[in-house]
LUMLO-623384 format. One record per residue (C-alpha): residue in one letter; z negated, x, y negated. Coordinates in steps of 0.25 Angstrom, whole numbers, always signed. Each point is the difference from the previous one (the first is absolute). Example, Ala and Ser with C-alpha at 12.3 -4.5 7.8 and 13.67 -1.06 7.14 Angstrom:
# LUMLO-623384
a_-31_+49_+18
s_+2_+6_-14
END
This chain:
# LUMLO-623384
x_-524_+251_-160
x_-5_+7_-13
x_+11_+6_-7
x_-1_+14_-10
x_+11_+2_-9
x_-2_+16_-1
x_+13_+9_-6
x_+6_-11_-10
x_-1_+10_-11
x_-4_-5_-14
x_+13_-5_-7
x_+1_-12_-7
x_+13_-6_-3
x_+7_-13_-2
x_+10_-8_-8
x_+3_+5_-12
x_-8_+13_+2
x_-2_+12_+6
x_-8_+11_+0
x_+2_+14_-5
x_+9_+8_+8
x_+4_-15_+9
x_+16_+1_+2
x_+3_-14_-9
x_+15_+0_+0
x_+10_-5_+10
x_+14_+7_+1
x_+12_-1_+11
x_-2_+11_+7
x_+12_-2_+12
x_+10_-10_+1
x_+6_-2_-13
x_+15_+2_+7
x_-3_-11_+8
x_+0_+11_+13
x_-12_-7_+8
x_-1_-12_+6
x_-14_-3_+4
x_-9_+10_-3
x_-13_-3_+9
x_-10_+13_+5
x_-2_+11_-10
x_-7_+12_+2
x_-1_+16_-9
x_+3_+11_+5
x_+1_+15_-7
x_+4_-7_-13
x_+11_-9_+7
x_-1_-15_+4
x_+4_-7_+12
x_+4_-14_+1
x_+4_-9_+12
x_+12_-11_-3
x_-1_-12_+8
x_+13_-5_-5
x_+7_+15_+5
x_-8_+3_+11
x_-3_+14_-6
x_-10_+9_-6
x_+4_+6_-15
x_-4_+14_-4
x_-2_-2_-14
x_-2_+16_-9
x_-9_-1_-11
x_+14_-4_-11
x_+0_-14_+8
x_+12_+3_+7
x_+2_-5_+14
x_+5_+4_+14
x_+0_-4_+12
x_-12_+8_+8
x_+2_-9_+14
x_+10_-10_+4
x_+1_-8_+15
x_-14_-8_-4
x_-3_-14_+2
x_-5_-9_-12
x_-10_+12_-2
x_-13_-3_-9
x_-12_+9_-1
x_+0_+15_-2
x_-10_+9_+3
x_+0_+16_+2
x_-7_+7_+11
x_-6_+14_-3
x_+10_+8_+6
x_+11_-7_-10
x_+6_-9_+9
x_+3_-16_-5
x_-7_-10_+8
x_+8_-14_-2
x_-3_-15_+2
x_+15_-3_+5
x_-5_-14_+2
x_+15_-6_+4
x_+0_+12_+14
x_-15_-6_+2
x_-4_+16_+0
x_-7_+10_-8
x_+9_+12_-4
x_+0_+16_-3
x_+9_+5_-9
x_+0_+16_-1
x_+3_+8_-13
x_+14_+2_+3
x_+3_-17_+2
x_-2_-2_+14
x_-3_-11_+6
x_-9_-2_+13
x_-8_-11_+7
x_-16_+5_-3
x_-5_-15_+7
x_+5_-12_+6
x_+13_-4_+8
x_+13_-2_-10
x_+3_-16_-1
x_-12_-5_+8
x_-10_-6_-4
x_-16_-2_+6
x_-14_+3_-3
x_-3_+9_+13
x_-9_+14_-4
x_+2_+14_+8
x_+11_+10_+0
x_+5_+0_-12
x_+14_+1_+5
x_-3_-13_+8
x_-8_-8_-11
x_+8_-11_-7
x_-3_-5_-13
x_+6_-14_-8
x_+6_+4_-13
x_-11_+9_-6
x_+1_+2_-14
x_-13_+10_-5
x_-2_+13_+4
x_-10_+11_-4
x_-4_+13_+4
x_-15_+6_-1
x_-5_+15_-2
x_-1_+1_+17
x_+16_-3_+1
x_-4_-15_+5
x_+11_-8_-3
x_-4_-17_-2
x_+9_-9_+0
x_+1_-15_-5
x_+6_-8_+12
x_+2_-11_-8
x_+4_-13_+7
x_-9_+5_+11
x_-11_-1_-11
x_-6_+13_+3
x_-4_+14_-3
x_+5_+11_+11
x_-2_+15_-1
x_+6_+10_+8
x_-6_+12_+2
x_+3_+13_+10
x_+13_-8_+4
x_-7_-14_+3
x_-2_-13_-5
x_-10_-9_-2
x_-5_-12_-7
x_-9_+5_-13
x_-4_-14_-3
x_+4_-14_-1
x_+3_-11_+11
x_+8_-13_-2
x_+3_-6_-12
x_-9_-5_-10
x_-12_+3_-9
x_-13_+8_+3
x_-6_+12_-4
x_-10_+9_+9
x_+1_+7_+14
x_+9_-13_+4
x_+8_+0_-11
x_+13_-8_-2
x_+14_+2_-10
x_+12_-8_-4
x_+12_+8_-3
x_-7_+14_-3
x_+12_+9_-8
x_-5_+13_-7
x_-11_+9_+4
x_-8_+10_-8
x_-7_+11_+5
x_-15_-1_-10
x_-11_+11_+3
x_-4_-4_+14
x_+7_-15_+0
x_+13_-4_+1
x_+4_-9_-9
x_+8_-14_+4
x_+8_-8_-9
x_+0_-13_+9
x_+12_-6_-8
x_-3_-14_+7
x_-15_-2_-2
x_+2_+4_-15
x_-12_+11_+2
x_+0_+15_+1
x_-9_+5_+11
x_-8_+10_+5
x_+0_+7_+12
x_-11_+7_+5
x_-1_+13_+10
x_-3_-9_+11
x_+10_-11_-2
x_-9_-8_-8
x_+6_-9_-13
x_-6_-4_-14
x_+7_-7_-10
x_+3_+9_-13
x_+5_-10_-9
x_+9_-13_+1
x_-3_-15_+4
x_-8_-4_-13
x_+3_-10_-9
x_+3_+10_-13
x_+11_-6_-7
x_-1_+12_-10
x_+8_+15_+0
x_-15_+5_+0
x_-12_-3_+10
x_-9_+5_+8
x_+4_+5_+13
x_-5_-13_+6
x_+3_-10_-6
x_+17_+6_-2
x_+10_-9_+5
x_+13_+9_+5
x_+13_-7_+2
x_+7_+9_+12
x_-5_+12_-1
x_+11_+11_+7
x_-5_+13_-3
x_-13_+9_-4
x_+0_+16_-5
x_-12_+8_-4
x_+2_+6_-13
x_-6_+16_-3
x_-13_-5_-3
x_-3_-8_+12
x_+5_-13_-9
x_+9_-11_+7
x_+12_-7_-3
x_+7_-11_+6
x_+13_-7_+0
x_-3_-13_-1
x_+15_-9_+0
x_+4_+3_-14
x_-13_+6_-6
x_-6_+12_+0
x_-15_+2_+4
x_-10_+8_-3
x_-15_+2_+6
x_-10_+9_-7
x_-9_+2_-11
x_-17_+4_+2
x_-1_-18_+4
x_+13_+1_+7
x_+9_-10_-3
x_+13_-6_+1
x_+11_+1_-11
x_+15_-2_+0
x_+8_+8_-9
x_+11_-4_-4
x_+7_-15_-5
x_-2_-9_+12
x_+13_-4_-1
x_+15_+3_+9
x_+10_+10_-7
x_+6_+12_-3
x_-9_+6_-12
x_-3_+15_-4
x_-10_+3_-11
x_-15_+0_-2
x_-7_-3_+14
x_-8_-14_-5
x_+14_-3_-4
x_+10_+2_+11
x_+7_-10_+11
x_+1_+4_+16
x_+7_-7_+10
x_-6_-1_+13
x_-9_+14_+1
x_+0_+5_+15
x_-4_+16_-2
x_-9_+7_-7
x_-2_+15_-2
x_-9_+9_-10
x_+2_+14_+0
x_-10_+12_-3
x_+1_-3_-15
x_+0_-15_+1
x_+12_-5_-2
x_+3_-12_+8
x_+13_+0_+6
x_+3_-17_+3
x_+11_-5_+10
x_+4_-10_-8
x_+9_-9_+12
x_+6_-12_-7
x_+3_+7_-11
x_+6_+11_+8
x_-6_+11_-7
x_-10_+11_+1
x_-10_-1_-11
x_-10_+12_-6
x_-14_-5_-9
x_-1_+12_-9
x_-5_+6_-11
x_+11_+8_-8
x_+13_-7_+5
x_+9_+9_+1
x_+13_-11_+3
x_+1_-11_-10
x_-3_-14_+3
x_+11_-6_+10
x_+10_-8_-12
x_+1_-15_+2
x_+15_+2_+4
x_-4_+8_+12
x_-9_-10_+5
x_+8_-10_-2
x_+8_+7_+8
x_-9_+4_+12
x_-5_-14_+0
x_+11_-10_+2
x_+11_+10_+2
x_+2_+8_+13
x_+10_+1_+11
x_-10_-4_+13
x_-1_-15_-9
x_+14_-2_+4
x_+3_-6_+13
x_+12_+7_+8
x_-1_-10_+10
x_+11_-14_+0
x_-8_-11_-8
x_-7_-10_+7
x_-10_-14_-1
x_-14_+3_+5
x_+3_-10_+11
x_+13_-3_+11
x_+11_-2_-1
x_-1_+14_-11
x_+12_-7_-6
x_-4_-14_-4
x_-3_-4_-14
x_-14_-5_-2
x_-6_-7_-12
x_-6_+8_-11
x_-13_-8_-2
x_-6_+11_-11
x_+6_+8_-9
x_-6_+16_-5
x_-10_-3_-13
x_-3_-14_+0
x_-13_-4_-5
x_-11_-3_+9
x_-12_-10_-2
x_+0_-8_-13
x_-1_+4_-15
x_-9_-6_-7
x_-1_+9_-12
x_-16_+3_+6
x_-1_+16_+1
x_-6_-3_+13
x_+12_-8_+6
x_+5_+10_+13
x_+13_+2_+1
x_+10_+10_+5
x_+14_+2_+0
x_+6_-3_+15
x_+5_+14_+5
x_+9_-5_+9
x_+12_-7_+7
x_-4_-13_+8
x_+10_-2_+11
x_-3_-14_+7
x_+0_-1_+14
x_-5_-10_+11
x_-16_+1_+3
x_-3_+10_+14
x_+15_+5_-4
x_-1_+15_+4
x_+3_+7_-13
x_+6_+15_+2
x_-1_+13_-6
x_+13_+1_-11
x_+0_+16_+2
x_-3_+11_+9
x_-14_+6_-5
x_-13_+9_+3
x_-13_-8_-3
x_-7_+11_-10
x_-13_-7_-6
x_-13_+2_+9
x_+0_-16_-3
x_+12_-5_+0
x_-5_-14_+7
x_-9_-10_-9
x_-4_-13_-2
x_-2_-3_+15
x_+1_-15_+4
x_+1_-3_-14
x_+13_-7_-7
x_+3_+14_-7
x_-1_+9_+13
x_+10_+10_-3
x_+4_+14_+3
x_+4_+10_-10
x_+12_+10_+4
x_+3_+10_-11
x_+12_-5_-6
x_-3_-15_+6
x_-11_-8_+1
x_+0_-13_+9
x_-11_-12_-3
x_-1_-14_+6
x_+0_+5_+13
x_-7_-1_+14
x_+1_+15_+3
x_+3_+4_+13
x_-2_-14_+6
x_+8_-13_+4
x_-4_-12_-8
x_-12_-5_+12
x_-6_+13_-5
x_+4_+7_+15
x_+4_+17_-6
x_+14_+5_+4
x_-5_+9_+11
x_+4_+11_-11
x_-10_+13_+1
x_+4_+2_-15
x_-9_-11_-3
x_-15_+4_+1
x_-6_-12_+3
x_-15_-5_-1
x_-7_-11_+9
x_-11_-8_+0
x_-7_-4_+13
x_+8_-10_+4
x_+13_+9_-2
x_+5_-6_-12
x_+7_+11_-12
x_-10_+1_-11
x_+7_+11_-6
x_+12_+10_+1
x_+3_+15_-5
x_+15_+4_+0
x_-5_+18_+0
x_+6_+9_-9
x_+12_+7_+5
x_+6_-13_+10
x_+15_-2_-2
x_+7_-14_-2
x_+14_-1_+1
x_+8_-11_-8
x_+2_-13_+7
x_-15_+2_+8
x_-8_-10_-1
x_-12_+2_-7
x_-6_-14_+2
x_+0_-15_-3
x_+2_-10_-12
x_-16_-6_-4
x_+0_-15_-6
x_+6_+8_-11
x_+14_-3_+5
x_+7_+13_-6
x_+0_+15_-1
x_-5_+7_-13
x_+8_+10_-1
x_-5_+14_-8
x_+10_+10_-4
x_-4_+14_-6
x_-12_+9_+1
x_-14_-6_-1
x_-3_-1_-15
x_+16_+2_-4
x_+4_-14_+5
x_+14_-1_-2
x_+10_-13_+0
x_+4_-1_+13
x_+12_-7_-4
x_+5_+14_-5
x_-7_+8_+9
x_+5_-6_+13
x_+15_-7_+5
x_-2_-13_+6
x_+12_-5_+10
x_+7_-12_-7
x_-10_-3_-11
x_+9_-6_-13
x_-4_-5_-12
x_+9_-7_-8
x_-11_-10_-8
x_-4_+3_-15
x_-14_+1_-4
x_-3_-14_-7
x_-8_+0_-14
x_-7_-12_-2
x_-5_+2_-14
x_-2_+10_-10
x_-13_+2_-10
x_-2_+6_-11
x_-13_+2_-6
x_-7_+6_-14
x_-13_+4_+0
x_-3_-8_+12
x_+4_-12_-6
x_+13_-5_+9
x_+14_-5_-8
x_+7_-12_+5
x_+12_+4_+5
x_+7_-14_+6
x_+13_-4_+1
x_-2_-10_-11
x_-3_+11_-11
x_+14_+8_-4
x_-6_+11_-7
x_-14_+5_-2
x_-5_+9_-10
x_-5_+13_+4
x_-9_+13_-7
x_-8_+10_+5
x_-4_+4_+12
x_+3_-9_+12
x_-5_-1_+15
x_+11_-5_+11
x_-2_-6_+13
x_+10_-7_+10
x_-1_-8_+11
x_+8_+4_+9
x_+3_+3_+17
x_+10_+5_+10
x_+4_-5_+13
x_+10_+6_+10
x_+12_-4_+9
x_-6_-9_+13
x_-13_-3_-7
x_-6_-14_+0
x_+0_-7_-13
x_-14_-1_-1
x_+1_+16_-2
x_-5_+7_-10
x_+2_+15_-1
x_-5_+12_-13
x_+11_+5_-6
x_+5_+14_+0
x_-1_+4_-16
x_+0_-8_-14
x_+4_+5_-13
x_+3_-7_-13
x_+15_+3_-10
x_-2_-4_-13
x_+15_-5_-7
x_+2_-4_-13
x_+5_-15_-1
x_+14_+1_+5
x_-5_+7_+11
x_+4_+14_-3
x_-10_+9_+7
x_-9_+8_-10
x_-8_+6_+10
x_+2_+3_+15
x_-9_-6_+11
x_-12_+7_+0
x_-4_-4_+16
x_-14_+0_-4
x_-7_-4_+13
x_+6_+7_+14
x_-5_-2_+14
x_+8_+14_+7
x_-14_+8_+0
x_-16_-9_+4
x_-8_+0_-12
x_-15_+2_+2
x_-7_-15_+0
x_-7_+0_-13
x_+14_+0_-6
x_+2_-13_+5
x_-4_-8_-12
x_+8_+7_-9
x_+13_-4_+8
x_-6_-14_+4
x_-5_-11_-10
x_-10_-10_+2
x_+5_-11_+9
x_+7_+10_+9
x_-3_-2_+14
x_+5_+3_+15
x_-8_-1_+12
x_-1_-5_+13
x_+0_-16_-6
x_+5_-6_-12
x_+11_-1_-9
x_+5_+16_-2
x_+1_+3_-17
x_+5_+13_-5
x_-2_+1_-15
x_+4_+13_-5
x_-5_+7_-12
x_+14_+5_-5
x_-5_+8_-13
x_-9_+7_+8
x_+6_+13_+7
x_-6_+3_+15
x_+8_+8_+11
x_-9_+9_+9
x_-10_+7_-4
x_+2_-3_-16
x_-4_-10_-8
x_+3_-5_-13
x_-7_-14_-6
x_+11_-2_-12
x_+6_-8_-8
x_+14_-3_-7
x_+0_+3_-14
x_+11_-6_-9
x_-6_+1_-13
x_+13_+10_-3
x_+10_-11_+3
x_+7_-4_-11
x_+1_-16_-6
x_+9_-6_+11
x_+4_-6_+11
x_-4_+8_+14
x_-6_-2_+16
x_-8_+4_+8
x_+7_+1_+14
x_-8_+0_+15
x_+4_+7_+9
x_-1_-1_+15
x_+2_+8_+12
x_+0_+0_+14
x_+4_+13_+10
x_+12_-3_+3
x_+6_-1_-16
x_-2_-14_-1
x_-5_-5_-13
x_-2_-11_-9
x_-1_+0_-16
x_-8_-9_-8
x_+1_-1_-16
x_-9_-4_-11
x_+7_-2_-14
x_-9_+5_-12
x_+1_+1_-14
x_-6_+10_-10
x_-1_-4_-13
END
């Protein structure tokens, strides 16, 4: 199919510029009070914006100051927003499995689809069914398209009926029999309606008669710039036309952009998870859903994992959001606390199970190569017994469009929004038969065997449901906090008679200048000491019931410095801290080479003690003792586990 790109107007822009007149800076527009919870669909109307929260099951009113209020109540996990021309709100209330109407004064009424029942049947509006529909979008004739997304298709209803637009089964095609996976956000563009088809990675174009082409996505660019076709897009969730008939697309964490006279494909701001304000090329998102440009271009950005609504400007007219308040919003809300009585993800709820893991440990091996790949672990493994049915440890509503990944993999996992849950055999019994559970969307090959599973936006789990069974694996990794504000599950969550009454161990203690290591043996009494040193220590947990060969990451080190009769002339300054995930590439700053922990071998944690890392700060350091004066002093390690066990180690200096 020949395709003409025609209405992109001429902009170009890009990382680290922007053309005249461009909005280029970020600001918190709504939120900052911690008010919303997960602000999905956005939409303008007479200077005021509209959001859905999936997490409140309402839509916020938000007046030009950023102040919200709660415009409709009574909803359903409601995701994309869209007015009709006679002012009424369309929704995507993708947990009723309807499309919705809410009029000026709040109301709420069914505008297609039968409440709580899901199906792919056209007709009467009032007896079509949808399953959890996520886009919406309205066009100039008072057509209303919907994204029916685990139904992987495009509907419209029109003069009270509904039919399918476009789209079939799920898969890949483009043309008159075209196919989707997971189609969330829809655009109205000129004659086309525009698809973000989150699980094909593409956005798509459809055609008066129902016919597809491929915009841009499924290349191989591994670059923020690229031609249309050979843009790689991770999960693309939504798609808005600007002023100037340019696009924009939520793209996970990144913000897209497609224009320029040879249109391209740039990303916008820092491809990296966050809370930032400030210039555009510069500022952090959190999992984008919406998007929305009023008539002077200003793009309004629900911003759902950080739990904010966003504004690209030109003159912002709020300051940029302080790192207090998003540290606030990120790992700091009432809906992360469960209220529920605490439980084990398996049955008995009660029964102690072996910690097998603990929250920051190195993964992979450090070589000291800038290539090595390693991670910190962002969990808690719980052991359990291989087919064991693991079980949901709270009540909670599945809000990610893909929540499910990793199918038939060893790291199939499903990610909640305050829990996540890997190793598992989702929805199915450990001969790979399903549950029977109609939560779990299955897909089959030929022969009727799963080869794949969608667990929709909006479906509830209570705690103690299963949710599927323990891979060759053997244990649960357990996730707690929001996606991209991992937090210590150990803090976050109370597990029933879990003690720890076992201090950390330090093996050794190092001490280093200018790369040259200092032998620090029992056989030497005293070593002499100047200058700037680095310190490392060997060191590992383990916890009441574990086997000895068990070796666990601690919770935080520091180091004291005492003078020679052991009078403390410093506090302990807990250098390293594993409350709060830090991103990957901080890993060798807390790790030093030799450090390893994986599947196989023998587990070594060696900790970089000098250095300072706890969440999203780093600090590569050093201690300096060249203001000592001539004596005797030490350097003590020190060691923590979460449960306020710890263990000191000494090194005796002198300075001369």
């Amino acid at each position: 199919m020949a395709i003409t790109l025609i209405g992109i107007a001429a902009l170009s822009c890009g990382i680290g510029s922007s053309p005249a007149g461009f909005p280029n800076a970020v600001t918190t527009f709504a939120g900052r009070d911690g008010k919303l919870g997960e602000p999905f669909g956005i939409a303008v109307l007479d200077g005021n914006i509209y959001v859905s929260d999936g997490e409140k099951d309402c839509i916020w009113k938000i007046a030009e100051n950023g102040n919200a209020t709660v415009f409709a109540s009574g909803l359903h996990t409601p995701s994309q927003i869209a007015f009709l021309h006679d002012g009424r709100l369309v929704v995507a209330d993708t947990g009723s499995n309807t499309i919705r109407a809410v009029d000026a004064g709040g109301a709420v009424t069914i505008f297609a689809g039968v409440e709580h029942e899901a199906g792919d049947n056209d007709g009467p509006a009032a007896e079509s069914h949808f399953r959890a529909p996520i886009g919406v979008a309205t066009d100039a004739e008072g057509r209303v398209f919907v994204a029916d997304t685990y139904n992987d298709r495009i509907r419209v209803i029109e003069n009270g009926t509904v039919r399918t637009f476009s789209g079939s089964t799920k898969g890949f095609a483009d043309g008159a029999a075209a196919q989707f996976d997971t189609p969330s956000g829809l655009a109205v563009w000129k004659d086309l309606v525009l698809v973000a088809d989150t699980g094909n990675g593409r956005i798509r174009a459809v055609e008066k008669d129902g016919s597809v082409w491929t915009l841009t996505g499924g290349g191989n660019g591994s670059t923020p710039n690229s031609t249309l076709s050979a843009a790689s897009l991770y999960r693309p969730v939504g798609v808005a036309v600007g002023p100037n008939d340019e696009l924009f697309v939520a793209d996970r964490s990144t913000l897209r952009f497609v224009g320029g006279v040879v249109p391209r494909i740039r990303t916008l701001n820092a491809p990296r998870r966050g809370l930032r304000d400030g210039k555009l090329s510069e500022a952090h998102f959190n999992r984008i859903s919406g998007l929305a440009v009023d008539k002077n271009g200003q793009i309004f950005v629900a911003d759902s994992d950080n739990r904010v609504v966003r504004v690209v400007e030109t003159n912002p007219k709020e300051p940029p959001i302080s790192a207090e308040d998003a540290a606030r919003l990120e790992y700091h809300s009432e809906s992360d606390q469960p209220s529920e009585p605490p439980r084990w993800p398996y049955d008995p709820p009660e029964q102690k199970r072996d910690i097998a893991g603990t929250f920051g440990e190195t993964r992979g091996k450090v070589t000291g190569d800038p290539a090595d790949e390693l991670h910190f672990h962002n969990g808690l493994d719980i052991a359990g017994g291989y087919g064991e049915t693991a079980r949901l440890v709270r009540s909670e509503t599945v809000l990610e469009p893909v929540a499910a990944d990793n199918f038939g993999t060893l790291r199939e996992l499903v990610r909640l929004p305050h829990l996540g849950y890997i190793h598992l055999r989702l929805g199915r019994n450990a001969n790979g038969s399903t549950f029977g559970d109609s939560r779990f969307l299955f897909s089959f090959d030929s022969t009727g065997k799963p080869i794949g599973v969608r667990i929709p936006r909006g479906a509830k789990f209570t705690a103690g449901e299963a949710i599927g069974t323990l891979n060759p694996m053997n244990h649960v990794h357990l996730v707690a906090g929001r996606s991209g504000y991992e937090t210590n599950a150990l803090d976050t969550l109370t597990l029933p008679n879990v003690s720890d009454g076992i201090a950390p161990t330090i093996e050794s203690v190092r001490l280093s200048i200018n790369g040259k290591e200092i032998e620090t043996n029992a056989r030497i009494d005293r070593i002499q000491l100047a200058g700037k040193i680095r310190l490392t220590a060997e060191a590992y947990d383990r916890m009441d019931g574990n086997p000895d060969r068990r070796r666990l990451g601690l919770y935080k080190l520091g180091w004291q410095l005492l003078k020679g009769d052991l009078t403390p002339k410093t506090d302990i300054d807990w250098t390293v801290k594993f409350d709060l995930l830090p991103p990957p590439d901080f890993a060798p700053f807390v790790y030093a080479k030799d450090s390893y922990s994986g599947a196989t071998g023998t587990t070594r944690f060696i900790y970089i003690v000098s250095n300072r890392v706890h969440g999203e700060s780093v600090e590569e350091n050093v201690i300096d003792l060249a203001a000592l004066e001539a004596g005797k002093w030490v350097i003590r390690v020190v060691a923590a586990d979460r449960f306020g066990n710890t263990t000191t180690k000494d090194i005796p200096f002198e300075v001369n």
